[in-house]
PAZAPA-4460 file (N, C-alpha, C; in steps of 0.05 Angstrom, whole numbers, plus 32768, in hexadecimal, padded with zeros to 4 digits):
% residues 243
    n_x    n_y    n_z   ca_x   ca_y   ca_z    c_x    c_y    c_z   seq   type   mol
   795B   7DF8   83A9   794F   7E10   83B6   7951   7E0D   83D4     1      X     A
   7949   7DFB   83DD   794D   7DEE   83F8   796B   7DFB   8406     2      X     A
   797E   7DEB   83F8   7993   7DF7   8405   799D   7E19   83FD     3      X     A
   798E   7E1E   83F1   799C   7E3B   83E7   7992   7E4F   8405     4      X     A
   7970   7E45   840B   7964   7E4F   8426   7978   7E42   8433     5      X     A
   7986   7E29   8440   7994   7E2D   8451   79AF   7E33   8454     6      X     A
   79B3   7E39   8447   79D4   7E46   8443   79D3   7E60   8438     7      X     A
   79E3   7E74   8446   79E7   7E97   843D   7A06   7E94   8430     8      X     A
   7A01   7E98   8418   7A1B   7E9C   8403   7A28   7EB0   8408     9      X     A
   7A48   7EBA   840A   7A5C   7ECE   8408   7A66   7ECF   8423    10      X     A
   7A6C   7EB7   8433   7A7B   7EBD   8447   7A94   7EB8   8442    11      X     A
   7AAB   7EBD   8450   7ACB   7EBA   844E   7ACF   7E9E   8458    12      X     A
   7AE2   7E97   844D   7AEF   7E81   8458   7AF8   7E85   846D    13      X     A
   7B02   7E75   847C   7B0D   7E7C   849B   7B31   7E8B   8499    14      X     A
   7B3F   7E72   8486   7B55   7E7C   8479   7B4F   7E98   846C    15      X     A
   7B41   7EA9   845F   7B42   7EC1   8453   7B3F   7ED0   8473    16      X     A
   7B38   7EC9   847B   7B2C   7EDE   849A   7B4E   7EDE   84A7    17      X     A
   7B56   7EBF   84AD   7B6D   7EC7   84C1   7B83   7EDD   84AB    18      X     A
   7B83   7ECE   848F   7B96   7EEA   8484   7B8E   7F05   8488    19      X     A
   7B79   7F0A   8486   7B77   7F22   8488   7B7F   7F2E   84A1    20      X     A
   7B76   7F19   84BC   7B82   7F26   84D0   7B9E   7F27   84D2    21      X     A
   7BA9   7F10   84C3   7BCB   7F15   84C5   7BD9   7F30   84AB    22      X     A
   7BD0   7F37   849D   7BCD   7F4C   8489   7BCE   7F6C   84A5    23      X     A
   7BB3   7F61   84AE   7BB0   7F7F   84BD   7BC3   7F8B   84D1    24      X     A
   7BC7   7F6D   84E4   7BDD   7F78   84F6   7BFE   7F7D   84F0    25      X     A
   7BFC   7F75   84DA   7C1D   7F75   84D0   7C1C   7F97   84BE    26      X     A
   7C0E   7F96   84B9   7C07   7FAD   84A7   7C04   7FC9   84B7    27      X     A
   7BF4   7FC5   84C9   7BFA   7FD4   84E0   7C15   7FD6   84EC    28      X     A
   7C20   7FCB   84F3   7C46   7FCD   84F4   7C56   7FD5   84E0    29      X     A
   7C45   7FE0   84CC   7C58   7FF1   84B2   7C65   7FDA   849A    30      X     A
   7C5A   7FB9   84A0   7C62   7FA8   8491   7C58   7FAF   8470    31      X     A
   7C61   7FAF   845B   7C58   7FAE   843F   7C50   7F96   8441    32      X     A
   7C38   7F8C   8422   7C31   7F7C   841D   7C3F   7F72   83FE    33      X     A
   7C51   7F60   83FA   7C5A   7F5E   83E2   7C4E   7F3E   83D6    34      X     A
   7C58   7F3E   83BE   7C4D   7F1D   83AE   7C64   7F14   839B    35      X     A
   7C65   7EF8   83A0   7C79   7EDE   8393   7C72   7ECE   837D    36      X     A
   7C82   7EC8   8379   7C77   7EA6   8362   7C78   7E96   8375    37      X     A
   7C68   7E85   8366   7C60   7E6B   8369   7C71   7E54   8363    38      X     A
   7C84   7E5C   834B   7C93   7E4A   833F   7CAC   7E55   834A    39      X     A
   7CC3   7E52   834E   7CD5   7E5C   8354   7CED   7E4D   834E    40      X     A
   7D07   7E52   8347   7D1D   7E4B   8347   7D26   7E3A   835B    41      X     A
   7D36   7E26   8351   7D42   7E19   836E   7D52   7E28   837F    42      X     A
   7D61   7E3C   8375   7D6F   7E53   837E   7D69   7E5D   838F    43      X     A
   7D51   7E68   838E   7D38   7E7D   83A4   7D39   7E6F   83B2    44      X     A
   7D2C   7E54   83AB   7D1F   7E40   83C6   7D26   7E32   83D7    45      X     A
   7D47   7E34   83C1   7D5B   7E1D   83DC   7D7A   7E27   83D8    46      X     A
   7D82   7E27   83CE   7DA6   7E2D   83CD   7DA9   7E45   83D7    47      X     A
   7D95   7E64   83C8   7D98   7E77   83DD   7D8B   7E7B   83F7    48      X     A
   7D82   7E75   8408   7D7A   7E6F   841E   7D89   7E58   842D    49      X     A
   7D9E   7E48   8420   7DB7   7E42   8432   7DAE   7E23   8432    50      X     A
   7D98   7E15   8424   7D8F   7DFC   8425   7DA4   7DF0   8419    51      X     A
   7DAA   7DDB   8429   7DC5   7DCB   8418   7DC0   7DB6   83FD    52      X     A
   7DD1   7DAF   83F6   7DC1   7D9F   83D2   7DBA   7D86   83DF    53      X     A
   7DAC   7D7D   83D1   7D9C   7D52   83DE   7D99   7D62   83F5    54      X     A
   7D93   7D6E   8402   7D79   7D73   8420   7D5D   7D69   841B    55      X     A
   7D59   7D60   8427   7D43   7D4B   8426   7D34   7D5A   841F    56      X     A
   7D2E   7D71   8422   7D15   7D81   8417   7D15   7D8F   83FB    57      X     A
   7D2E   7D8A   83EB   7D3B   7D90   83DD   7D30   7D72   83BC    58      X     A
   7D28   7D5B   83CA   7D27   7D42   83C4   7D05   7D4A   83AA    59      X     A
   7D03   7D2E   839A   7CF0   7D39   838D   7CD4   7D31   839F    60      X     A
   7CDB   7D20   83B6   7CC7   7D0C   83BE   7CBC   7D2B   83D4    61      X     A
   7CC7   7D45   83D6   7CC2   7D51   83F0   7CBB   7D6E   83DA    62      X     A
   7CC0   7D74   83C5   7CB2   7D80   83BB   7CAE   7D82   8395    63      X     A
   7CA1   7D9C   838F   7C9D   7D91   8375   7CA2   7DA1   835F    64      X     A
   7CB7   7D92   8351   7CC5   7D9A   8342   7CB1   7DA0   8324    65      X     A
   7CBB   7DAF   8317   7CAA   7DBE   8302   7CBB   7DB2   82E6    66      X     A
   7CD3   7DC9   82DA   7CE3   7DB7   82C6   7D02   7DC9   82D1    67      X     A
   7D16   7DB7   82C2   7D2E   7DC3   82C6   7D2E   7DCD   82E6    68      X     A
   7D38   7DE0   82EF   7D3C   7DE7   8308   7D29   7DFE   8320    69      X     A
   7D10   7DF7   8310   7CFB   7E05   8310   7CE3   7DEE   8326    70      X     A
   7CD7   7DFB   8342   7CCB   7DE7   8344   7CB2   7DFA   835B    71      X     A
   7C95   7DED   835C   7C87   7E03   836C   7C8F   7E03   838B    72      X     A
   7C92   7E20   838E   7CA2   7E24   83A9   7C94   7E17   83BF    73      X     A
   7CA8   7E14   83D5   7C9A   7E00   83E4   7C9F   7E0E   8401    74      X     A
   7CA8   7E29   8401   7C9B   7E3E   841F   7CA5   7E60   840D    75      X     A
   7C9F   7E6F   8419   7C99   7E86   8412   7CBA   7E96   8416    76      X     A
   7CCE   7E8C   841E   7CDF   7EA2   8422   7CF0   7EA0   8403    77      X     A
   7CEC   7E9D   83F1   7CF5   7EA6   83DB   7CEE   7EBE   83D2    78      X     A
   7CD4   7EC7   83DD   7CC9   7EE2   83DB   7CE1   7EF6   83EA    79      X     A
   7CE3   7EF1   8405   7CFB   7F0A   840A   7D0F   7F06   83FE    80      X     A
   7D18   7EF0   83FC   7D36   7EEE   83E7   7D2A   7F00   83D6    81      X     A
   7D23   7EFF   83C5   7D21   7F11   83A9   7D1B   7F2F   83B8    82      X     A
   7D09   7F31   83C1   7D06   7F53   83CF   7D20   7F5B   83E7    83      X     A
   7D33   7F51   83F8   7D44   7F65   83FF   7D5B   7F63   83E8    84      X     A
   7D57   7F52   83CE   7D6E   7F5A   83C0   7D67   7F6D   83B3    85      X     A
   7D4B   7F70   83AA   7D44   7F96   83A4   7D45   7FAA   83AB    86      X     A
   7D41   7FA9   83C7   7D3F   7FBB   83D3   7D57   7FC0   83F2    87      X     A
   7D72   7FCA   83EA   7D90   7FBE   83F3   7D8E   7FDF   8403    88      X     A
   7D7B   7FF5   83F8   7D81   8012   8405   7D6D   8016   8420    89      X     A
   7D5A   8009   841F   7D42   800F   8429   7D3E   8008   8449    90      X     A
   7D3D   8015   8459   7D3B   8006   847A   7D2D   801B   8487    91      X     A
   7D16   8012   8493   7D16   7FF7   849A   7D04   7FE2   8485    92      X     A
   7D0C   7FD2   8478   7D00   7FC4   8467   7CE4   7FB0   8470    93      X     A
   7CD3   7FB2   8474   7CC4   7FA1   847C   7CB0   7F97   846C    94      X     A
   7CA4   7F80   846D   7C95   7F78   8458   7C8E   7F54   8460    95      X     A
   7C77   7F4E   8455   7C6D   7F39   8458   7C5A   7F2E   843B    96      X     A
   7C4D   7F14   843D   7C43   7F08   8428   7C33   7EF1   8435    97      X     A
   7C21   7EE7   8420   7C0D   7ECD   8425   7C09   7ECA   8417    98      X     A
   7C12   7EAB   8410   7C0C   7EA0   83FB   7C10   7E7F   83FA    99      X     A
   7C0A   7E74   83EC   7C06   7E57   83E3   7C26   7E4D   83E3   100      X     A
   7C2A   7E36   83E9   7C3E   7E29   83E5   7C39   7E03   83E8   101      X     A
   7C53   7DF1   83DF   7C43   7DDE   83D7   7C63   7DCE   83DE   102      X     A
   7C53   7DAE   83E7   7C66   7DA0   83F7   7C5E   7D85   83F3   103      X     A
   7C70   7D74   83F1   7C5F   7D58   83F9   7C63   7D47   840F   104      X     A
   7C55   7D5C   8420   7C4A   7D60   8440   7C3F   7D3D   843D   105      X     A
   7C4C   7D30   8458   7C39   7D1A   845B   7C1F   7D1F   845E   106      X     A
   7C09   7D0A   845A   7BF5   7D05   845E   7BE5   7D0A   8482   107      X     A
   7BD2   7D1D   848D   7BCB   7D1B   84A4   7BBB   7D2F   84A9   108      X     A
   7BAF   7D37   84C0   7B9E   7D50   84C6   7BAE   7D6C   84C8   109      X     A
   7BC3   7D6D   84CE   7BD7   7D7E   84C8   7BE2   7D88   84AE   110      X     A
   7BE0   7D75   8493   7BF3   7D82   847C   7BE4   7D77   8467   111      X     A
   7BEC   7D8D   8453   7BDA   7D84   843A   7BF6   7D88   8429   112      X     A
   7BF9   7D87   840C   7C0F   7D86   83F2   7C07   7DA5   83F3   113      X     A
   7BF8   7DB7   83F7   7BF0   7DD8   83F5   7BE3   7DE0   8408   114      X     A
   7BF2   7DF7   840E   7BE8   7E03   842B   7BF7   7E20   8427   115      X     A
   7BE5   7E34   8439   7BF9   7E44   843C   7C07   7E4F   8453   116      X     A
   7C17   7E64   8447   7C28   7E6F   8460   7C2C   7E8C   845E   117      X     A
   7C37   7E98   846D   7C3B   7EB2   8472   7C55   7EBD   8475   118      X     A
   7C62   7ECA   846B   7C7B   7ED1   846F   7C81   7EF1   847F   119      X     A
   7C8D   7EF1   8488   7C94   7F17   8495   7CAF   7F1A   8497   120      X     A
   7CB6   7F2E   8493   7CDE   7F35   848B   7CD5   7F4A   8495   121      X     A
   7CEF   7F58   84AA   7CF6   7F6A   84AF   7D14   7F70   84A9   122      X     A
   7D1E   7F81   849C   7D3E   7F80   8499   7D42   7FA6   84B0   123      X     A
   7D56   7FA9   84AD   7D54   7FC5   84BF   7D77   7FC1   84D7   124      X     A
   7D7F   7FD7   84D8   7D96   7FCC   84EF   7D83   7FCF   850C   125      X     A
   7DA5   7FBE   851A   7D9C   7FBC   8536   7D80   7FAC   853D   126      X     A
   7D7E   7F96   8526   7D68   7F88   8538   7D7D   7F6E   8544   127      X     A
   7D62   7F61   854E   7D72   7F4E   855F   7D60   7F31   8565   128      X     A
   7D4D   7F25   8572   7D41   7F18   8578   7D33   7F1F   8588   129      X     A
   7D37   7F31   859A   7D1B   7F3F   85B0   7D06   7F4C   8594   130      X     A
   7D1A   7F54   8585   7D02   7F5D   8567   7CF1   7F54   8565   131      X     A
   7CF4   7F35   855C   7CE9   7F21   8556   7CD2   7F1C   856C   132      X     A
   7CDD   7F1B   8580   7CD1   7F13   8594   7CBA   7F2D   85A2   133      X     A
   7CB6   7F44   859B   7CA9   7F4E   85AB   7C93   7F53   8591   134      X     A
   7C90   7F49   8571   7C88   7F4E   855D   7C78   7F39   8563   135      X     A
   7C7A   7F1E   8568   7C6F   7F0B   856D   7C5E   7F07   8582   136      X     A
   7C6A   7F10   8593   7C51   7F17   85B0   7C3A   7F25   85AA   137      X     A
   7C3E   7F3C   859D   7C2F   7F47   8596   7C17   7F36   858C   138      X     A
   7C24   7F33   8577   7C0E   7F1C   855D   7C00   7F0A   856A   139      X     A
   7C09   7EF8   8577   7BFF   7EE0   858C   7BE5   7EF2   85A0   140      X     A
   7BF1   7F04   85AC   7BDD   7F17   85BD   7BC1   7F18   85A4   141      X     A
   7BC7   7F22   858C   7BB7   7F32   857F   7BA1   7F16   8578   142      X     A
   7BB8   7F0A   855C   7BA2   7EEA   8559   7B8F   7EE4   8562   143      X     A
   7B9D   7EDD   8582   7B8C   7ECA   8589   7B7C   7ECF   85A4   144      X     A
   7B77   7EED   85A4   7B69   7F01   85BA   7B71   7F00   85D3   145      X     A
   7B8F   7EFD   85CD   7B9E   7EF5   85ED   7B94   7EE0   85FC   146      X     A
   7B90   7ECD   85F5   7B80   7EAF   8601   7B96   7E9E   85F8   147      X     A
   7BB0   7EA0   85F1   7BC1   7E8D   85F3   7BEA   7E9C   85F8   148      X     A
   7BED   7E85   8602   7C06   7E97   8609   7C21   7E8A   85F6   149      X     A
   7C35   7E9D   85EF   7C4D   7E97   85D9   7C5F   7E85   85E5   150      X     A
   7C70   7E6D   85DA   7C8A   7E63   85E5   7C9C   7E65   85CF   151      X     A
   7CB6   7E72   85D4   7CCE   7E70   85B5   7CEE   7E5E   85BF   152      X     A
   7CE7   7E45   85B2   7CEB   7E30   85B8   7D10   7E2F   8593   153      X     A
   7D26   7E28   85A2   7D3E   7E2C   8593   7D36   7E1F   857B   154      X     A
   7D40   7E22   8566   7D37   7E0F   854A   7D4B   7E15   8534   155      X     A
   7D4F   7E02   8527   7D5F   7E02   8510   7D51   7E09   84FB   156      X     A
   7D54   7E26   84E5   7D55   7E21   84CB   7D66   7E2F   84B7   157      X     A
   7D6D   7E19   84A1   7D87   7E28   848C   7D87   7E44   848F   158      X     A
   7D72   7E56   8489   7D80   7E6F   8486   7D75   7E7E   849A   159      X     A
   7D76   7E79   84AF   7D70   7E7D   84CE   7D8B   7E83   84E1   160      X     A
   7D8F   7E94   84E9   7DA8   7E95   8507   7DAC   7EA3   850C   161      X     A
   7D9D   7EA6   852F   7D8F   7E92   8531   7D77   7E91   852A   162      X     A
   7D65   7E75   8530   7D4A   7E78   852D   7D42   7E65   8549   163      X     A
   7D1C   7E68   8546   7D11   7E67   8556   7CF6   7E5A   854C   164      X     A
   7CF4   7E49   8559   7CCB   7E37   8559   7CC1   7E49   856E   165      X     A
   7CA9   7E4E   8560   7C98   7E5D   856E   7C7F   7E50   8570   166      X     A
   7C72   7E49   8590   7C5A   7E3A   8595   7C47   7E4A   859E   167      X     A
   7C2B   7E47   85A9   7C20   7E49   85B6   7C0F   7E2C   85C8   168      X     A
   7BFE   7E36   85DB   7BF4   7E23   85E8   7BE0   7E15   85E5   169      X     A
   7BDE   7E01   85E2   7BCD   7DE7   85D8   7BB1   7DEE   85F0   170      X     A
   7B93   7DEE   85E5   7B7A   7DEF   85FD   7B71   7DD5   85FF   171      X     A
   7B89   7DBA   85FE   7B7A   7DA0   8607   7B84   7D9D   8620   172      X     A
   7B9C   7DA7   862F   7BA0   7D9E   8646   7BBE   7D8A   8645   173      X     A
   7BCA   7D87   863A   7BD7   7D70   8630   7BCB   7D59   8633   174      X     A
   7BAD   7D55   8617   7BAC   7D43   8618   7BAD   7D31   85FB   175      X     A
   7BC0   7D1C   8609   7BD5   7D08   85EF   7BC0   7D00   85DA   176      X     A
   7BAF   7D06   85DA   7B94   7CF8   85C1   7B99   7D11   85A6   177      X     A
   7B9A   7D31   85B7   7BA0   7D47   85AA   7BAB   7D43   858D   178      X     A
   7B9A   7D4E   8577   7BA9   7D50   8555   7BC0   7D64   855B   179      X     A
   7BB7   7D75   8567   7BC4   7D95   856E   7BE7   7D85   856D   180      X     A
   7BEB   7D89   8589   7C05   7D83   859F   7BFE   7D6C   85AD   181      X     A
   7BF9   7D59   85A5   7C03   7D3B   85A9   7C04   7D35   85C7   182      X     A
   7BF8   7D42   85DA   7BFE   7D4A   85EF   7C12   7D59   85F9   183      X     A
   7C24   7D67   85ED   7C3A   7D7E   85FF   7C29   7D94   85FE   184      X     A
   7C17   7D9B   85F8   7C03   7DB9   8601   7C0F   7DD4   85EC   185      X     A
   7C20   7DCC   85E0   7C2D   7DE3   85CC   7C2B   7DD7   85B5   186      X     A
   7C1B   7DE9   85A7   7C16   7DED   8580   7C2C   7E02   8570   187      X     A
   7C34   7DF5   8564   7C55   7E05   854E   7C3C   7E17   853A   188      X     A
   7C3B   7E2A   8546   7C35   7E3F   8531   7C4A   7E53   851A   189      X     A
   7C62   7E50   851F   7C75   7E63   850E   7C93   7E54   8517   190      X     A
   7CA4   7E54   84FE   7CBC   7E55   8503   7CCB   7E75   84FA   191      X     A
   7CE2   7E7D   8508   7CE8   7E92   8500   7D04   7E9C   850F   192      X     A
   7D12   7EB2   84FE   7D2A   7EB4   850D   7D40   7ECD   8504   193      X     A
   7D52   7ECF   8501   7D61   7EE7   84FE   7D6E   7ED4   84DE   194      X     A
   7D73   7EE8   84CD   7D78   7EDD   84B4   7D94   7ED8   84B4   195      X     A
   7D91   7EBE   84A8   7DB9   7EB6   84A8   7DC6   7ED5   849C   196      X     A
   7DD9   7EDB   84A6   7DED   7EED   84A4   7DFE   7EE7   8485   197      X     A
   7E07   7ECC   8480   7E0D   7EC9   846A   7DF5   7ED2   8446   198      X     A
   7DDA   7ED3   8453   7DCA   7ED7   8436   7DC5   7EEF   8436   199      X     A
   7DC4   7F00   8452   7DC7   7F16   844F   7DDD   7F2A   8442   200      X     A
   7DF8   7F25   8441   7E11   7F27   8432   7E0E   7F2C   841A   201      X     A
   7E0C   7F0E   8415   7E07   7F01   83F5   7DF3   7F0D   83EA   202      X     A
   7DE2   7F1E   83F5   7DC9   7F33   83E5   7DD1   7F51   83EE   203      X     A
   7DEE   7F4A   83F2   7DEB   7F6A   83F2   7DF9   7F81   8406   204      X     A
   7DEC   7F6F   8427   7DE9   7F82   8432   7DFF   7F7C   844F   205      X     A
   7E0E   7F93   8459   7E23   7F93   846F   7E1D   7F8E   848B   206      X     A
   7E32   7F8C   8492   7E2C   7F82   84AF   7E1C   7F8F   84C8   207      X     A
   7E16   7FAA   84B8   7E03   7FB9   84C9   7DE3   7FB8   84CB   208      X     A
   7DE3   7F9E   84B5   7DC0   7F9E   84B8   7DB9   7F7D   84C3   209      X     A
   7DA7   7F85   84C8   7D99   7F5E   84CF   7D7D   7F63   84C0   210      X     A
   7D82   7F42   84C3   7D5E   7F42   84BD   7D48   7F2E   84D3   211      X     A
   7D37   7F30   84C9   7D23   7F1D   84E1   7D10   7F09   84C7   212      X     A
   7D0E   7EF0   84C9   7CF6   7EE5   84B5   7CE4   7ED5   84D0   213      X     A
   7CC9   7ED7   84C9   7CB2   7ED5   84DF   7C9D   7EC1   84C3   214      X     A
   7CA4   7EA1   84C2   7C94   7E92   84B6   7C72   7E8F   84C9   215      X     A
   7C60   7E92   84B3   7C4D   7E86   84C3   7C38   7E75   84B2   216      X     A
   7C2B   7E68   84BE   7C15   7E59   84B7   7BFB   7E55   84BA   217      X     A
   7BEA   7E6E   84A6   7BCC   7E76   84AF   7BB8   7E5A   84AC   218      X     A
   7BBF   7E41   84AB   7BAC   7E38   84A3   7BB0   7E29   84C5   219      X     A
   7BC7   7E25   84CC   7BC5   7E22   84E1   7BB9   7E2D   8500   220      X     A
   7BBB   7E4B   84FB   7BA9   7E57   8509   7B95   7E5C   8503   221      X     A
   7B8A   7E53   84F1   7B62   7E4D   84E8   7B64   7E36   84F8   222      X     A
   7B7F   7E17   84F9   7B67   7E06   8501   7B70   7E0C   852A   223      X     A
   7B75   7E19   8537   7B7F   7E2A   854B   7B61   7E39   8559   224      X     A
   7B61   7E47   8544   7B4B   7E5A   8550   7B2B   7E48   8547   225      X     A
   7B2F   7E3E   853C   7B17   7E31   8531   7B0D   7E11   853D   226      X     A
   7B23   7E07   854A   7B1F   7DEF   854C   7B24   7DDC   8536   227      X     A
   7B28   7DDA   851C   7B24   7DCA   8509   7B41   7DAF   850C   228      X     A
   7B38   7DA0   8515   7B4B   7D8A   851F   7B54   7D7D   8502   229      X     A
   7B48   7D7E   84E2   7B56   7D7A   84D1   7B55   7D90   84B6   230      X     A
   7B74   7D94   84B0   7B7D   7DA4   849F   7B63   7DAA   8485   231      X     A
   7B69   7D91   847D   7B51   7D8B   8464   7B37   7D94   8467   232      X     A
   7B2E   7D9C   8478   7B15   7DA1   8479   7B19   7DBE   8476   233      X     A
   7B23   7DD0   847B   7B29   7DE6   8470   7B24   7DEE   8459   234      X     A
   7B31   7DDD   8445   7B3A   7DD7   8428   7B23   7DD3   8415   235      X     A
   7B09   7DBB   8427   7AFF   7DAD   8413   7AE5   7DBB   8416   236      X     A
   7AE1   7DD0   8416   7AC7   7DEC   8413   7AB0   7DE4   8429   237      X     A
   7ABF   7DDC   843C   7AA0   7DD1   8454   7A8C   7DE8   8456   238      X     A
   7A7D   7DEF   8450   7A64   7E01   8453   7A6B   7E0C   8476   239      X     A
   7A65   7DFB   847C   7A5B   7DF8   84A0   7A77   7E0B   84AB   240      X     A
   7A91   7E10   849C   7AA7   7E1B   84AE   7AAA   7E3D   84A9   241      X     A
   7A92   7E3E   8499   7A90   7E59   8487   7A72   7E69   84A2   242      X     A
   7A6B   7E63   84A6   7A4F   7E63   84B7   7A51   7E78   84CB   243      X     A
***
């Protein structure tokens, strides 16, 4: 009874709050809201998206395999794979998702084996990377009440070209003790980039369209806006982060 007087039942998790805010503002930009499996083909998750075979992330020790060639997905862009091969007439195609995915993330305040992420596709001609880039300013502005500023830093990924790391600014100062940014003052909130030209083809579609993929990671901007210096605590129902 004691604790029931001190604790008020039905608040949101912190994670349900930032989705919603990432829900609202994408949504507001005309983004659809679509939904994936969980289980997915190796196909989805790595050969079409341009992942080469034995890529280390590809390995059983980096994710987890289910039976036969079937294993739980381990980031969210198998969802657009399957949706611009549906939808080959439609532009401007836009659309996003949140959902669970699963890794065997080392051990630390940063990564858990499940976490989620956020995905956003834009397909449409004549984009380019200022696309990308003025979509993202935006969001950063919106987040995080304009109290931090964007850096888009070159980056490699398979079905990326180009692509781009996307930071914002660390509030320790660069200091080297930081969980955040280790002291360089920049936190990797999103990788993202113009969609390889080759998977675009191979689903379909001519040289007159592009696409944009904009990865993100809400649990990372809970522990951002919130302060929460480890992942896990998120996870493991702290009363006190609900408050």
């Amino acid at each position: 009874m004691e604790y029931i007087e001190k604790y008020k039942y039905g608040r949101k998790n912190p994670v349900i709050i930032v989705a919603n805010q990432i829900y609202k503002f994408f949504r507001s930009k005309g983004f659809n809201v679509v939904f994936g499996k969980e289980v997915e083909t190796y196909y989805n998750n790595f050969k079409g998206l341009n992942v080469e075979e034995n890529s280390f992330i590809t390995l059983e020790d980096a994710t987890f395999y289910t039976r036969d060639n079937f294993l739980l997905r381990s980031h969210l862009s198998p969802i657009w794979l399957r949706e611009i091969k549906r939808n080959k007439t439609k532009f401007p195609l836009a659309f996003m998702e949140i959902g669970k995915v699963y890794r065997h993330d080392s051990s630390g305040s940063l990564y858990r084996p499940m976490f989620y992420q956020a995905e956003v596709v834009l397909i449409d001609k004549n984009l380019s990377l200022s696309n990308l880039k003025e979509i993202m300013e935006e969001f950063v502005q919106y987040i995080f009440n304009g109290k931090r500023k964007i850096y888009f830093h070159p980056y490699w990924h398979s079905f990326t070209c180009p692509g781009v790391k996307i930071d914002v600014d660390c509030i320790c100062n660069h200091d080297n003790n930081c969980v955040f940014c280790k002291g360089t003052n920049l936190v990797n909130i999103s990788t993202a980039g113009m969609i390889d030209e080759k998977i675009l083809r191979e689903c379909g579609y001519d040289s007159t369209i592009q696409g944009i993929s904009i990865g993100l990671g809400p649990t990372r901007l809970v522990q951002l806006l919130e302060n929460i210096e480890n992942i896990q605590e998120i996870y493991d129902n702290n009363i006190n982060l609900m408050l």
